[in-house]
C-alpha positions as CSV (number, residue, x, y, z in Angstrom):
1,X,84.8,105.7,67.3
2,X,84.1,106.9,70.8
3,X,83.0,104.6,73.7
4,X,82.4,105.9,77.5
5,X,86.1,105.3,79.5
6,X,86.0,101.4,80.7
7,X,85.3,100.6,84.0
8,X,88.2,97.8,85.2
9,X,86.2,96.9,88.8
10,X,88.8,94.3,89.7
11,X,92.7,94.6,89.9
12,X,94.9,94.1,92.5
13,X,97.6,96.9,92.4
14,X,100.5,97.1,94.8
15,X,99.1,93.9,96.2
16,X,101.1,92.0,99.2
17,X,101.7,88.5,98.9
18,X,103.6,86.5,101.4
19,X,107.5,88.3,101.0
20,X,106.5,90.1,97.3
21,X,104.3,92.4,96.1
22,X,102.6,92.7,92.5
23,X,104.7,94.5,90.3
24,X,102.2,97.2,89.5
25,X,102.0,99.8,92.0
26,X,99.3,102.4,91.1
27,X,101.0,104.5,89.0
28,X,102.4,101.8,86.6
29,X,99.3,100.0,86.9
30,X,96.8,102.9,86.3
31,X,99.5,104.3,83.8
32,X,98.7,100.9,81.7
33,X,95.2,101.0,82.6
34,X,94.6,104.1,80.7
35,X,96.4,103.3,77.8
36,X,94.2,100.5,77.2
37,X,91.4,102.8,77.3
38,X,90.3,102.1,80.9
39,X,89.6,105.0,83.0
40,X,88.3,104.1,86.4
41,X,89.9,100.6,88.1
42,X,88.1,99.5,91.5
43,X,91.0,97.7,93.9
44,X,90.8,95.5,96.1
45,X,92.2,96.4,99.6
46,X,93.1,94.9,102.2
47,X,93.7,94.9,106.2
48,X,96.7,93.6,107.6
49,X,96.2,90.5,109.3
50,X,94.1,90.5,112.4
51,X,93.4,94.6,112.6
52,X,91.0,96.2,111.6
53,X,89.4,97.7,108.1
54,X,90.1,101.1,108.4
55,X,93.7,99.9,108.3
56,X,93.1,98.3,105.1
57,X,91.4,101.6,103.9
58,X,94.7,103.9,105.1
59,X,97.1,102.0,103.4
60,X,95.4,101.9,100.2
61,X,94.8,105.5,100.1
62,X,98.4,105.7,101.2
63,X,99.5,103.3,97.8
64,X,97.1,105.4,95.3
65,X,96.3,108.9,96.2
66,X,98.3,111.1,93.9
67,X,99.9,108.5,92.1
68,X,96.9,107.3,89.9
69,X,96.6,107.9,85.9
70,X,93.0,107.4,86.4
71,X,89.9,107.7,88.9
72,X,89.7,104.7,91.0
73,X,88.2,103.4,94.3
74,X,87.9,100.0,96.9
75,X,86.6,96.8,97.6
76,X,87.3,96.2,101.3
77,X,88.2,92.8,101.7
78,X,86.7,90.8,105.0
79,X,88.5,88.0,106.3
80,X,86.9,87.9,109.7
81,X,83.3,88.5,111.2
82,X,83.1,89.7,115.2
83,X,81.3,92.4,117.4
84,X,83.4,95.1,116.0
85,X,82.3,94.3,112.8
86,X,79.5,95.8,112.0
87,X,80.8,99.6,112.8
88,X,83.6,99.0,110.5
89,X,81.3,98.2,107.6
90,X,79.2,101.3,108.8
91,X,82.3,103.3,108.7
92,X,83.3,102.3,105.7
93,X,80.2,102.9,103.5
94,X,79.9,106.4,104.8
95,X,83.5,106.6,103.6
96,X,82.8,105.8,100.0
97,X,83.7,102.2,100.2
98,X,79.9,100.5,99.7
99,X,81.5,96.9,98.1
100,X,83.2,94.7,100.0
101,X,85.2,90.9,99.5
102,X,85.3,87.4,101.3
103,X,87.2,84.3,100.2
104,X,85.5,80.6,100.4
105,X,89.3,79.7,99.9
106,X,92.3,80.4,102.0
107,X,90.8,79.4,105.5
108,X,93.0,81.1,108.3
109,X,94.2,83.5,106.3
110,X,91.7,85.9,104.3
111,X,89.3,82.9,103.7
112,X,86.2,83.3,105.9
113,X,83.5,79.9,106.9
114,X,80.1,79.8,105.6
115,X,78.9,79.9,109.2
116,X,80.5,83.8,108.9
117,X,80.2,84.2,105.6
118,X,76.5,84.0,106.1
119,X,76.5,86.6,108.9
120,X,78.9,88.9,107.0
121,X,76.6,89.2,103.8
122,X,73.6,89.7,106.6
123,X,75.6,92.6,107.8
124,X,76.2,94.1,104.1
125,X,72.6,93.9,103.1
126,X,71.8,96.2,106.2
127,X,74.2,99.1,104.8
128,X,72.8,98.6,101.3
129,X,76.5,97.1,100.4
130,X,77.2,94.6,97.9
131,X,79.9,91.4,98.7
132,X,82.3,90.7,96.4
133,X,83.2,86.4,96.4
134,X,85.7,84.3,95.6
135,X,84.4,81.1,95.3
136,X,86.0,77.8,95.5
137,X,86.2,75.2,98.2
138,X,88.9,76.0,100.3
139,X,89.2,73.1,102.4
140,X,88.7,70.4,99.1
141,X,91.4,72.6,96.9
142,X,94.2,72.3,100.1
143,X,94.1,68.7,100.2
144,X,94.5,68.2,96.5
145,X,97.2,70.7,96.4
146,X,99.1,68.7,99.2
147,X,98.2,65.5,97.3
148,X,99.4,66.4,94.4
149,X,102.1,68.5,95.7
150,X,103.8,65.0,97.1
151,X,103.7,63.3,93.4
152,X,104.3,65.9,91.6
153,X,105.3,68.9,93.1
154,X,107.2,70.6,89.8
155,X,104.8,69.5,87.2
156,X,102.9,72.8,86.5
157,X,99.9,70.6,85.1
158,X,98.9,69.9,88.3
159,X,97.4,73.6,89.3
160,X,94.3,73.1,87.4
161,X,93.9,70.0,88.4
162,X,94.4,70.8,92.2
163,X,91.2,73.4,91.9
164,X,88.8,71.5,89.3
165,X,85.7,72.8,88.0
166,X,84.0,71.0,90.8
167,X,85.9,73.2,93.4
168,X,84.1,76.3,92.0
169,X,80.9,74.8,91.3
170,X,80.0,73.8,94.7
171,X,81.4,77.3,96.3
172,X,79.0,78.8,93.5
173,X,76.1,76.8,94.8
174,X,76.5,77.4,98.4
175,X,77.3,80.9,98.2
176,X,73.7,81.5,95.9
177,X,72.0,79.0,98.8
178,X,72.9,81.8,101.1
179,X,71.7,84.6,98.9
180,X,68.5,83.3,98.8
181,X,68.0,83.0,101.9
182,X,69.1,85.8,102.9
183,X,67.1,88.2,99.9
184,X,70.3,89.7,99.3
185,X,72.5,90.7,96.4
186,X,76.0,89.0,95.5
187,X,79.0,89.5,93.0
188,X,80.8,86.1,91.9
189,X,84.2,87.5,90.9
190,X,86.1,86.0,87.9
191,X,83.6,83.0,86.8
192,X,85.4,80.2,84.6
193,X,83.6,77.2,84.7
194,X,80.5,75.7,82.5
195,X,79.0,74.3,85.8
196,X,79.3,77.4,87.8
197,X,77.7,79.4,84.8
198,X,75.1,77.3,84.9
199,X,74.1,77.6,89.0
200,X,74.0,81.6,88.3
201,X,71.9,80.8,85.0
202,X,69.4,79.1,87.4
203,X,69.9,81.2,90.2
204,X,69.1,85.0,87.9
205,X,66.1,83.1,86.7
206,X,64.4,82.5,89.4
207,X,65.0,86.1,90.9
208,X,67.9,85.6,93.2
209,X,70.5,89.3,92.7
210,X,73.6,87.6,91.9
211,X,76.2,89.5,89.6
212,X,78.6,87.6,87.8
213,X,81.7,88.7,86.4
214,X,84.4,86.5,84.0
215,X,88.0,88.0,82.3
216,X,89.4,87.8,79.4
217,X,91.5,84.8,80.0
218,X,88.3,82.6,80.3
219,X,87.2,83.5,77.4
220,X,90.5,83.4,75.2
221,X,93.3,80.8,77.0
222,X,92.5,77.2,77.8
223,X,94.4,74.6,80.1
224,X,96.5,73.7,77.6
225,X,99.0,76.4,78.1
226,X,99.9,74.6,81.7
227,X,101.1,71.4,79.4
228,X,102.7,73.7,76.7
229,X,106.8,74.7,77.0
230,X,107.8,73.6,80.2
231,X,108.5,76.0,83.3
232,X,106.6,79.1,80.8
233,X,103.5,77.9,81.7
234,X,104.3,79.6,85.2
235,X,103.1,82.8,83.4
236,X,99.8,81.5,83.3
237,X,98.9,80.4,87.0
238,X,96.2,82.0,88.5
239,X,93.1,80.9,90.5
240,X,91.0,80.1,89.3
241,X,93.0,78.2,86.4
242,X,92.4,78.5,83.3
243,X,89.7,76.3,81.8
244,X,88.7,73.7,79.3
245,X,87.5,74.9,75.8
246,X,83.9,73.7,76.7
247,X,83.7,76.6,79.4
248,X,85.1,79.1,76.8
249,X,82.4,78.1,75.4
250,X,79.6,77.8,77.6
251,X,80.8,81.7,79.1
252,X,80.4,83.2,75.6
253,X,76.9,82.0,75.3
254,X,76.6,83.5,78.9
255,X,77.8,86.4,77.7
256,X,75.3,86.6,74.5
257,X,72.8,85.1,76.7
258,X,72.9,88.1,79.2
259,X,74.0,85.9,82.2
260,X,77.6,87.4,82.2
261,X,77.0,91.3,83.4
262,X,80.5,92.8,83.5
263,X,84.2,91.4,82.1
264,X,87.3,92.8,84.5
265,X,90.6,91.5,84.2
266,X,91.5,90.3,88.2
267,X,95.1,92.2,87.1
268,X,97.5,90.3,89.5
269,X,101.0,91.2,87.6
270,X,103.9,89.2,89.0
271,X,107.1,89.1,87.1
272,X,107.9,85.6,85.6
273,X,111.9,85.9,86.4
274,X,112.4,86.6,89.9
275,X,108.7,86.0,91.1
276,X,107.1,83.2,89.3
277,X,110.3,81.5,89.0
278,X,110.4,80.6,92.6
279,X,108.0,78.0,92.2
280,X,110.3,76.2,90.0
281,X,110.5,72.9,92.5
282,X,106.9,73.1,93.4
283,X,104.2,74.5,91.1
284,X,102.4,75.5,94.9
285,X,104.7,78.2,95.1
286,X,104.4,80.0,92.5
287,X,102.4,83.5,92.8
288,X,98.6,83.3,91.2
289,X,98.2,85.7,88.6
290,X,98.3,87.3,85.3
291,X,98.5,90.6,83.7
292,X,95.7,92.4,81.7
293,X,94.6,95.4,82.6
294,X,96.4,97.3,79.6
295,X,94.8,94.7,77.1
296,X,90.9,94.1,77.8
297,X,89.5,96.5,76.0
298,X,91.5,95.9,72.8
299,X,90.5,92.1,73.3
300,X,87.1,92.7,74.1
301,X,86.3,94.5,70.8
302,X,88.2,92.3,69.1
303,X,86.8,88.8,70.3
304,X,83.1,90.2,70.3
305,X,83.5,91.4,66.4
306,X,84.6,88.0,65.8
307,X,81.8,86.0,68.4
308,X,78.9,88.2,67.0
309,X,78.6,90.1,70.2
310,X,77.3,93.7,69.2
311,X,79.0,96.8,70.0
312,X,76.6,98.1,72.4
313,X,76.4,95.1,74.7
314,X,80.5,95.3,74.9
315,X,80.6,98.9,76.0
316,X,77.6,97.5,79.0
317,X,80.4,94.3,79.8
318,X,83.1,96.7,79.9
319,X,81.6,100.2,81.0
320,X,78.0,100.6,81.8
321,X,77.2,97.3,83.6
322,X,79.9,98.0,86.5
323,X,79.2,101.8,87.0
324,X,75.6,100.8,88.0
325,X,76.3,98.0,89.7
326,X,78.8,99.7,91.6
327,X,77.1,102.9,92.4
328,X,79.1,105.2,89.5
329,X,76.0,105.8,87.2
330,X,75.6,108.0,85.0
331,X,79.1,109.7,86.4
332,X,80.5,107.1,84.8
333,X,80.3,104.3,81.9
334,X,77.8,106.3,79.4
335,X,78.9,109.5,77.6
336,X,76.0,111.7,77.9
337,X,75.4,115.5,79.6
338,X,76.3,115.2,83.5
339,X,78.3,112.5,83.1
340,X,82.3,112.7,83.7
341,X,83.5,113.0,80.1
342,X,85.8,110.0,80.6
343,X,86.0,109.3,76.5
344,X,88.4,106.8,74.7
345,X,88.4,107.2,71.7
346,X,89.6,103.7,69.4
347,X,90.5,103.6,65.7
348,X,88.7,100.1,64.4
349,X,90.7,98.2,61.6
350,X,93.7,98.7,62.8
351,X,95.3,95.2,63.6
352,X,98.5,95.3,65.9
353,X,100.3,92.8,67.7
354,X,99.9,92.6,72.0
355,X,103.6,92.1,73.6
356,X,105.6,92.7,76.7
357,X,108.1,94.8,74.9
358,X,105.5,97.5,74.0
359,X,103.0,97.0,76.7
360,X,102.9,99.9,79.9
361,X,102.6,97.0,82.8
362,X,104.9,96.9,84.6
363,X,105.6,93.0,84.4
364,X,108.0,90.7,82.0
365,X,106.2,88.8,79.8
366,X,101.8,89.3,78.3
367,X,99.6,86.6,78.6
368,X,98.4,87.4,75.1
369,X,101.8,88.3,73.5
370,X,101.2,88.0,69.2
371,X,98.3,87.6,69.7
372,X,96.4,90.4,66.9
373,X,93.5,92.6,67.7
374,X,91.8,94.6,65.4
375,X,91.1,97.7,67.4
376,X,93.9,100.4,69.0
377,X,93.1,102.8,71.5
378,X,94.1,106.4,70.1
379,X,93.2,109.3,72.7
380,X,91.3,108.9,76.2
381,X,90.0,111.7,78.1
382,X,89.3,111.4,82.1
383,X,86.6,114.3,83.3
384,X,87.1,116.3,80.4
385,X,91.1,116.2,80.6
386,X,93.4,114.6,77.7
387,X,94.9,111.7,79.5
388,X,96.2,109.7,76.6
389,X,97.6,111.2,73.3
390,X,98.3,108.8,70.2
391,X,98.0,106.0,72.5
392,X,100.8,107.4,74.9
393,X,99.5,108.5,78.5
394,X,100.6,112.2,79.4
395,X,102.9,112.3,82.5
396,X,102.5,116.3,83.0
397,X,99.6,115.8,85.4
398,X,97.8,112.6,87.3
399,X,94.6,113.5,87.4
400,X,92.9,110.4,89.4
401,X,90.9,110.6,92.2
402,X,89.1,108.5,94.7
403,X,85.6,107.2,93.8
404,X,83.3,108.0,96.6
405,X,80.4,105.6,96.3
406,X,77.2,106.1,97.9
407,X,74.5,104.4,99.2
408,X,71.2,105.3,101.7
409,X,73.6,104.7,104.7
410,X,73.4,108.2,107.1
C-alpha cells in the first residue's frame, strides 16, 4: 500500500547534553528515519547558553545541511525572554523557522518562568508562530529528585516517581490558563498522562488552539519496565517517564476520540553502555531518552490495526496532522498533484521482529526489541527520488533539504 512520507516533528539529533551528545547525528538519525518510512523530521535546536538564537540556528544548519537522508527543518528553543528578543523571533520566522520551544522544567538552564513564559508566547502570537512546551513543574520535580536522590539514589524506580502525573498535570493547566488568555495557539509536546489528557480535552472543547502530541512509548511501555531486570531499565529513562496502564489507556481513547492530533517519537538516542551507564550510582544521572524514530510508523500501523484505529486517521497522526500544523501542507503529508511525492510504500501482513542488531539508529539497544509488527516498510520516495530500496536507504545521494516554513510575517 502507499501512504504520504511520515512527518516525525520531534527528534533531537546530534543533541548536546552536559559532556555527551545523542548518538544520532543527522545522517544516522535521518538515515533510520527513512527507513522507517519517515521522510521529513522537524529538530529541535538550540542556542548555546546565554547567546543568542541565530546561534542556535547556525549550528544546526552546520549539524544537518548535506548530511540528511530526508527533508527536515527547526524548532528554535527559547530559554530566555529580554529586549532583544523579539527581533530574534522576527528574524527567525522570516528565516523559515515559524515554531519555536520553552521548558516549564529545568529553571536556569533552558527552563523559562511563567512570568516569561507568558510574554514569550505573547511575542509568538504577533509573528503568527506557534510554541512548542514541555510541561512539567520544574521547581516540584527538583525537589523530589533531590529527595529521593538521598534514599535512593541507584534505585531506577525512583524516576517516575520523582516526576509524577501530578507534575505534568499542573504544567498542562497553567500553560492552557495562559493560552486562553492570551487567544493564542499552543503545542504540548509528548503528552503521557490521563490527567493532562484530560485539561487539553476540556481546554479544545471550549475553543482554546492547543495541539497535543503523545509517542509511541505512551501508548505501548508502562512503568513497569523501571522495576523489571535491574540496571536495564536505564534504557527506558526519559521525561516524561513512562506511564501507568490507565494512561495508555486514557491516550488511546484520546487518540480515537480526536483529542490526540499528531504521534512523534521525541528520538533522544543515547547508548546504554558508555552513556546510560553512568548513572549507575544515581538514577539522576543518567541521560533522558529513548530511541524510535526508525520504529513509529511500523508501530503505528500495527497498534491501530489492533486498537480499531482506521487507516486514514493513522496516516493524519503520523503525516497530515503535522504538515498543517506546522506550515508543510499540501507539500507535504498527502500524496496528491502539487504535493512533494514523498511516498512510502509498506507491505501489510508481513510480521517481523524490531531489534538493535537490525535497526539503522545509531544506538545499542531498541526500546521495542521482539516486539512483532505486522507491517514493513518496502520502498520510500522523497520529492519524486527513490530513497529507500527493499527497505535499505540508498547512500549514492542525500537528497534532504531545509524546510522553509512560512507564515504572514514581511
Amino acid at each position: 500500500m502507499a501512504l504520504p512520507g511520515a512527518i516525525d516533528a520531534h527528534t533531537h539529533f546530534d543533541m548536546p547534553c552536559g559532556d555527551m551528545t545523542t548518538s544520532d547525528d543527522f545522517y544516522y538519525g535521518t538515515r533510520a528515519a527513512v527507513a522507517g518510512g519517515t521522510t521529513s523530521i522537524i529538530d529541535f535546536s538550540e542556542p548555546e547558553h546565554g547567546t543568542s538564537l541565530w546561534n542556535g540556528l547556525e549550528r544546526w544548519h552546520e549539524k544537518a545541511d548535506g548530511k540528511s537522508f530526508c527533508d527536515y527543518g527547526f524548532h528554535m528553543t527559547v530559554s530566555r525572554y529580554d529586549e532583544k528578543l523579539e527581533e530574534e523571533i522576527k528574524g527567525m520566522v522570516r528565516n523559515g523557522v515559524t515554531s519555536f520551544k520553552a521548558y516549564m522544567a529545568y529553571i536556569g538552564d533552558l527552563g523559562v518562568t511563567d512570568g516569561d513564559l507568558y510574554r514569550i508566547l505573547k511575542l509568538i502570537k504577533k509573528y503568527n508562530g506557534l510554541l512548542l512546551i514541555h510541561c512539567e513543574n520544574g521547581e516540584i520535580l527538583d525537589e523530589r529528585r533531590a529527595e529521593l536522590g538521598e534514599t535512593g539514589p541507584s534505585d531506577i524506580s525512583n524516576h517516575p516517581l520523582s516526576r509524577p502525573n501530578e507534575v505534568e498535570h499542573d504544567a498542562v493547566s497553567r500553560l492552557i490558563d495562559m493560552a486562553r488568555l492570551l487567544d493564542t495557539q499552543v503545542y504540548i509536546v509528548h503528552t503521557s498522562t490521563e490527567e493532562a489528557l484530560a485539561e487539553i480535552e476540556k481546554a479544545k472543547a471550549e475553543g482554546v488552539k492547543v495541539y497535543c502530541e503523545t509517542c509511541p512509548h505512551y501508548l505501548l511501555l508502562t512503568d513497569d519496565r523501571y522495576r523489571e531486570g535491574g540496571f536495564e531499565a536505564a534504557k527506558y529513562v526519559c521525561s516524561p517517564p513512562l506511564r501507568k496502564k490507565k494512561d495508555n489507556e486514557a491516550l488511546l481513547r484520546g487518540i480515537k476520540e480526536g483529542a490526540v492530533d499528531t504521534v512523534s517519537t521525541d528520538h533522544c538516542s543515547f547508548n546504554f553502555k558508555g552513556q546510560k551507564d553512568l548513572g549507575k550510582e544515581d538514577f539522576r544521572q543518567i541521560p533522558n531518552g529513548m530511541p524510535g524514530v526508525e520504529n513509529r510508523v511500523e508501530l503505528m500501523l500495527t497498534y491501530s490495526d489492533r486498537q480499531g484505529i482506521s487507516l486514514n486517521h493513522t496516516v493524519k497522526l503520523l503525516s497530515e496532522n503535522p504538515a498543517k500544523i506546522f506550515g508543510l501542507y499540501p507539500k507535504k503529508g498527502v500524496i496528491a498533484p502539487g504535493s512533494d511525492a514523498d511516498i512510502v510504500l509498506i507491505k501489510p501482513q508481513s510480521p517481523h521482529e524490531l531489534s538493535s542488531k537490525t535497526q539503522y539508529q545509531r544506538v545499542d539497544y531498541n526500546p521495542y526489541e521482539g516486539t512483532v509488527v505486522d507491517y514493513k516498510v518496502q520502498h520510500v520516495f522523497l520529492r519524486g527520488h527513490q530513497i529507500v530500496s527493499s527497505g535499505v536507504p540508498e547512500e549514492r545521494e542525500l537528497f534532504g533539504q531545509f524546510l522553509i516554513r512560512n507564515t504572514s510575517v514581511k
